[in-house]
C-alpha positions in Angstrom: 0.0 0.0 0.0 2.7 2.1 0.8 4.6 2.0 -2.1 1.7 2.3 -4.0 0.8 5.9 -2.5 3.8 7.2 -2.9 3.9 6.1 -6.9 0.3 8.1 -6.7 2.5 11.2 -5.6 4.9 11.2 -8.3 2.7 10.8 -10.5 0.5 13.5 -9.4 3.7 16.1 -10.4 6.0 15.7 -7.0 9.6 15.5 -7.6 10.6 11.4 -7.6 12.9 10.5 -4.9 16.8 10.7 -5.9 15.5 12.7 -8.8 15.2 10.3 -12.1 15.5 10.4 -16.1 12.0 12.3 -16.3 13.4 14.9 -13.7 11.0 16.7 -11.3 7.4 17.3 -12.8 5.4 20.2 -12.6 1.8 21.2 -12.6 0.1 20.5 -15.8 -1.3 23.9 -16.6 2.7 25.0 -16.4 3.7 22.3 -18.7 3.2 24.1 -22.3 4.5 27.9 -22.4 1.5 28.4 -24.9 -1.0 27.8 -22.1 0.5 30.3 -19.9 -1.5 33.6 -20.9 -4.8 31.4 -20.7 -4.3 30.0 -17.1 -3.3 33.5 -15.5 -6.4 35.3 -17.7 -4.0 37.9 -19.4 -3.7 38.4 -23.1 -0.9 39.8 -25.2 -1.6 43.3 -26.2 -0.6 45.2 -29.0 -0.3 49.5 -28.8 -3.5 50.7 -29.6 -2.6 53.2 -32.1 -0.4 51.2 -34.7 -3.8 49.6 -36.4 -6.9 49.8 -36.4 -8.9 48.7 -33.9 -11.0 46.3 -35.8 -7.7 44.8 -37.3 -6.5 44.7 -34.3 -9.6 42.5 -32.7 -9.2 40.3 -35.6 -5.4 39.9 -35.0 -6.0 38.4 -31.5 -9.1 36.4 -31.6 -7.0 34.8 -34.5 -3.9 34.6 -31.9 -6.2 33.5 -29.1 -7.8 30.6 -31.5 -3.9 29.0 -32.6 -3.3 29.2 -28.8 -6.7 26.9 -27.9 -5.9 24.5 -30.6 -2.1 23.8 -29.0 -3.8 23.0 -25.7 -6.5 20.3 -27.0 -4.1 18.8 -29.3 -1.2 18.5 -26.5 -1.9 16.0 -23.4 0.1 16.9 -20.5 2.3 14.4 -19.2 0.9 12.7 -15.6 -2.7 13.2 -16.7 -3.1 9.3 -18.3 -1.2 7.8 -15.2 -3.2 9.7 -12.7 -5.6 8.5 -14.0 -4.9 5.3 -13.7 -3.4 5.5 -10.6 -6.7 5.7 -8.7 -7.5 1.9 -8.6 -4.2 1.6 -7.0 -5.1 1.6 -2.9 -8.2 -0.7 -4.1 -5.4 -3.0 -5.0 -3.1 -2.5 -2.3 -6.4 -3.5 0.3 -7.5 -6.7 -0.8 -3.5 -8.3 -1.0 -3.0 -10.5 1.3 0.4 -8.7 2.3 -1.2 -5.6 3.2 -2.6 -7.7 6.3 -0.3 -9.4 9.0 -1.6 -13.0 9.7 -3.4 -13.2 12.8 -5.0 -16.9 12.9 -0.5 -18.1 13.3 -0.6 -21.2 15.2 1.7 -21.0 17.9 1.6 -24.4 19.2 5.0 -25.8 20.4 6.7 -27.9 18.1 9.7 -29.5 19.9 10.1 -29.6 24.4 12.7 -30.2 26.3 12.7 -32.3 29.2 14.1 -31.9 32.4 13.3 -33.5 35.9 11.4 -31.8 38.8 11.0 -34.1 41.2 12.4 -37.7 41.6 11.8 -40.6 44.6 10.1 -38.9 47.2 6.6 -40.8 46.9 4.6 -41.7 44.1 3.4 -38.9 42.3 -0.3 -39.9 40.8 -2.3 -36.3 40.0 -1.6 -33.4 39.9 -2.9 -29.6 40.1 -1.4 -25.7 40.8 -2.5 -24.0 44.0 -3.6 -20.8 43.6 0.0 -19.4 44.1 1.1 -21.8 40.9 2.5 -24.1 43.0 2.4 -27.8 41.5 0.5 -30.3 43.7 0.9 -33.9 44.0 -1.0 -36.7 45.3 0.5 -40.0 46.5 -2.4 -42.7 46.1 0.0 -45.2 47.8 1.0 -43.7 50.5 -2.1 -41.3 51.2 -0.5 -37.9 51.5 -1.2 -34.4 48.9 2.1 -32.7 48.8 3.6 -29.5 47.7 6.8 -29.4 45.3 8.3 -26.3 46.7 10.7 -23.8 44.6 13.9 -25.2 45.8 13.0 -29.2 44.8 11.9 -29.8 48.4 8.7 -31.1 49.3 6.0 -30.3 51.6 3.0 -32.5 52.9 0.0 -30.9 53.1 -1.9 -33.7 54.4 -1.6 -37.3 55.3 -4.2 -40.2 56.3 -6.2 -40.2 52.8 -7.8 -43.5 51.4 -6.4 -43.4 48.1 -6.3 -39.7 46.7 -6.2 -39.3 42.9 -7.7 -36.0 41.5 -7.6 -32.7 43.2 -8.7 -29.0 42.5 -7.7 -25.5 44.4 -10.5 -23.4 44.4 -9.3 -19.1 44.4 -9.7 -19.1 47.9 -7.1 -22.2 48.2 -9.5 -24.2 49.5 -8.5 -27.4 48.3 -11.0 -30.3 46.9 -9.4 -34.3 46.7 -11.1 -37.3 45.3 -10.9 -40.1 47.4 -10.5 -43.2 45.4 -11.2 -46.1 48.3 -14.3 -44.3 49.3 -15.6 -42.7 46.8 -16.0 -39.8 48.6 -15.2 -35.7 47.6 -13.1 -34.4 50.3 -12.4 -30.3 51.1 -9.0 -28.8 52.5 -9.5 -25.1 53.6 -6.5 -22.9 54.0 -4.7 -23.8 57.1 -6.9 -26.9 57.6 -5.0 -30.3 58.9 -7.9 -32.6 58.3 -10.7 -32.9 55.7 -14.2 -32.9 55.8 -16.2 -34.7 53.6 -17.9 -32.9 50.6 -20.3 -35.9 49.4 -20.0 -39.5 48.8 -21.2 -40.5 45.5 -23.4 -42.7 44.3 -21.6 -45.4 43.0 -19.6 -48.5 45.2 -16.0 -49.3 44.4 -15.2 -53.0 43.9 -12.3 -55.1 42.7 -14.1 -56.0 39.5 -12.3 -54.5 36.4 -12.8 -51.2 35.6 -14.7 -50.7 38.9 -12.4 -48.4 40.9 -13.6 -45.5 42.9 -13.3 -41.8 41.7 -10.4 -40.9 40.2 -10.1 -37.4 38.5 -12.4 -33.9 39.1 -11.8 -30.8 37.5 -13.1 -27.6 38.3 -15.4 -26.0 35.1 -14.3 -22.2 35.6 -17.8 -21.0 33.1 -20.3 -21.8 36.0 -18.1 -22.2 38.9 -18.7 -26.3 40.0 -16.8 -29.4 40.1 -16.9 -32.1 37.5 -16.8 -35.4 38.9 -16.9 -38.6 37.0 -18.4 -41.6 39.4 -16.1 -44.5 37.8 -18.2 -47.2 39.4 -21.2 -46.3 37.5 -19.9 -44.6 34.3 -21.9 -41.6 35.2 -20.4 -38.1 34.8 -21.7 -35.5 37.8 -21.5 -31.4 38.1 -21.1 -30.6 41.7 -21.4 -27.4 43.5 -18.3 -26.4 45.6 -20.0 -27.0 48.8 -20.8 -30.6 47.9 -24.9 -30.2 48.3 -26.0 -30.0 44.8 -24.9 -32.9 42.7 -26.3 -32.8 39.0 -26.4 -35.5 36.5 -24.7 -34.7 33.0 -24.1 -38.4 31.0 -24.2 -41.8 31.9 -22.8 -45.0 30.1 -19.2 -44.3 29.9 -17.2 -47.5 31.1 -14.5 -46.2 33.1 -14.6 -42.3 33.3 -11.4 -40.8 35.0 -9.6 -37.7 34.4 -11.7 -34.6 33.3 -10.9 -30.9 31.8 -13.3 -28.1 31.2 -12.3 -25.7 28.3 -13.1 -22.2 28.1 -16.3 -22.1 25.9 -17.6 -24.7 28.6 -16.8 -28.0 26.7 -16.4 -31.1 29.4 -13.3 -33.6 28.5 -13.5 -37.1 29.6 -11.2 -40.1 29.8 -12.7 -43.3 29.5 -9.7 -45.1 30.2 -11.5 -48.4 29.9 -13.7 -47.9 27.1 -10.4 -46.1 24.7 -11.9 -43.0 23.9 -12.6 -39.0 25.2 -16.1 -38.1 25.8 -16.9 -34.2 24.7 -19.3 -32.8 26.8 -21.4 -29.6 25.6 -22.8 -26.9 27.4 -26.4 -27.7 26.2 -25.7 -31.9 26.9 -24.7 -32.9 23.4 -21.9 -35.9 23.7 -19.2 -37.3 21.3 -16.6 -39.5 21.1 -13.0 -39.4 20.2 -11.1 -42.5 19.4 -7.8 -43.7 18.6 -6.5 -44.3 22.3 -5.8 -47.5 24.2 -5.9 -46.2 27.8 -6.2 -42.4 28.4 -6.9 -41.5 32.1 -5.6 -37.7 32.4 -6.2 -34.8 30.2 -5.7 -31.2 29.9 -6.4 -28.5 27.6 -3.7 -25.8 26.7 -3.9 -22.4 25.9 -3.5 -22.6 22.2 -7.2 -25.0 22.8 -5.4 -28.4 22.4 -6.1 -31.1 24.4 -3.8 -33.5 26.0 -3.9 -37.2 26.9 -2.0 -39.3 29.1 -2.2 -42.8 27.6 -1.1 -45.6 30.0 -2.1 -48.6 28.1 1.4 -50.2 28.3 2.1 -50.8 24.3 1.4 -46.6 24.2 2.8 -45.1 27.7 2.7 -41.5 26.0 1.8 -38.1 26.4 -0.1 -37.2 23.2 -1.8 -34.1 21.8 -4.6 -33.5 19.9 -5.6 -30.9 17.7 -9.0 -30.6 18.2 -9.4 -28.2 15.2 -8.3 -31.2 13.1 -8.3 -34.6 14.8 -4.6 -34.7 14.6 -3.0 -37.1 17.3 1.0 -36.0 18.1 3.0 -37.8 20.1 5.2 -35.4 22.5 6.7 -37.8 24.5 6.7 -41.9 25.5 10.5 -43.0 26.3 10.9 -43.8 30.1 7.3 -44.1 31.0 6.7 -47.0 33.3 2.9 -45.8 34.4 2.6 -42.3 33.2 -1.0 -40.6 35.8 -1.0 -37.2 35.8 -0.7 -34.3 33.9 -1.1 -30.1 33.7 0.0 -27.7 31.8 0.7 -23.7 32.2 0.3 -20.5 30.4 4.2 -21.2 29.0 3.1 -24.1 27.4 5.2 -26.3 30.1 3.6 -29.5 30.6 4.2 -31.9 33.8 3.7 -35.1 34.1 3.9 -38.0 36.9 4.6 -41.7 36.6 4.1 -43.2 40.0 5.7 -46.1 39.2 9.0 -44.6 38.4 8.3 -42.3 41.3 9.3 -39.6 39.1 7.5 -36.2 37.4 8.8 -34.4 34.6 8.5 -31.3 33.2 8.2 -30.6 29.6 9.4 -27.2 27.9 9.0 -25.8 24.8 12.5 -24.9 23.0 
């Protein structure tokens, strides 16, 4: 567009930059000498008293006549380009180079890995306090701990029957899942023991697939907890304070780890039945395949979603572009039982294996 304009203004009888073979150009109306007396409105006059006067009308109508013919018949340089010149911006406005992109996809490409925290517990889920703090719960050993900024760690509590997912609340009021119970648990600031939010409908057993609650996740567009009840395949949307508990799907086989995007949409892991449930505001459901176990997921900030698959032949941590389908595989060397997973607003993704007793960080590069 720019360079466009500025052709406009040379063309329009403004010296070209640097000066070039046509030299500067001036106005038009100055271009032909024979124009001259015309544009100012003087005529050339003659002593009244050589001729007579009638002669001397006759003389200059003639003059004036020769001196309207050589400005018809002569076209002043810049008047054809100018023109033309006009459809120029229109030009300039519709090419795609006049406009910076601003749909770029951002996404990381390639992460490097690094180790945050290694043997001290088994790491199983995990969450950010409201301080951004990462969070860890030890199913074997019943304890929620805090991986502090200098690699030590902090129990925040101890004495819980099998803790998998968790969610910090703005206040820091901290909600567990209790897997042995089946039970929703709340941890207010300063707190050193629980108290029981609700106990959900369905009753753990040792059958396949039949294990208590495993992961929550907190659904930030109407401020409640969704809580799949693994026992019965049934997907729940709690209030914080435990007393409203509300239906959303049924018939999932083994629901686990959950995610709320930002336009409301609920993510599911049915780690037994190899697929993600979608969730809509307004209660419409589909299914993602292409998985062999997944159990936790997460959505980024570029509106991915990520998958920890722990089916043993797959042990990875795999994105999917949910604008496309596509399934990327980020990471899956040194996974022994890969659980749980967040992500920031850097695009640095955690994960625990609480089997290798180990979590890792990954970082874009």
């Amino acid at each position: 567009m720019l360079a466009r304009l500025t052709s406009v203004k040379c063309l329009m009888g403004e010296s070209r930059p640097g000066g070039t073979q046509d030299g500067p150009r001036t106005p038009p109306h100055d271009t032909h000498k024979g124009c001259h007396y015309i544009s100012n409105g003087q005529y050339p006059t003659v002593p009244p008293r050589s001729i007579p006067w009638i002669f001397t009308t006759i003389v200059c109508t003639c003059f004036l006549l020769i001196l309207l013919t050589s400005c018809a018949s002569s076209s002043p340089p810049g008047v054809v380009p100018t023109r033309t010149a006009v459809s120029s911006p229109t030009g300039g406005v519709a090419s795609p180079a006049a406009s910076p992109s601003s749909g770029a996809d951002t996404t990381p490409t390639h992460y490097t890995s690094r180790v945050v925290l290694q043997g001290v517990g088994r790491p199983d889920d995990l969450v950010f306090d409201q301080r951004g703090r990462l969070l860890f719960s030890d199913f074997y050993n019943g304890t929620i701990s805090r991986v502090n900024a200098d690699g030590s760690v902090t129990v925040l509590l101890r004495g819980v029957a099998g803790p998998e997912g968790m969610v910090v609340l703005q206040d820091g009021t901290m909600i567990i899942a209790e897997q042995h119970t089946n039970r929703i648990l709340s941890l207010p600031p300063g707190a050193h023991s629980p108290t029981v939010l609700r106990t959900l409908p369905g009753t753990p057993s040792a059958a396949p697939c039949k294990d208590g609650v495993d992961g929550i996740a907190f659904d930030p567009t109407t401020n409640t907890i969704i809580v799949p009840d693994s026992p019965t395949g049934e997907v729940y949307r709690m209030s914080p304070d435990g007393k409203t508990l509300t239906l959303l799907v049924s018939g999932i086989v083994r629901p686990v780890g959950a995610v709320v995007d930002a336009q409301g949409n609920i993510y599911v892991a049915d780690e037994c039945g190899g697929t993600i449930w979608r969730i809509t505001p307004a209660g419409k459901t589909t299914r993602m395949g292409g998985f062999g176990m997944p159990d936790d997921v997460a959505i980024d900030k570029h509106g991915n979603l990520l998958v920890i698959d722990l089916k043993p032949s797959i042990h990875a941590l795999i994105r999917v572009r949910l604008s496309t389908g596509k399934h990327e595989t980020l990471a899956s060397k040194g996974f022994i039982e890969p659980q749980g997973l967040v992500v920031d607003g850097n695009d640095d993704i955690f994960v625990s294996d609480d089997y290798a007793n180990i979590i890792m960080e990954y970082k874009p590069a």
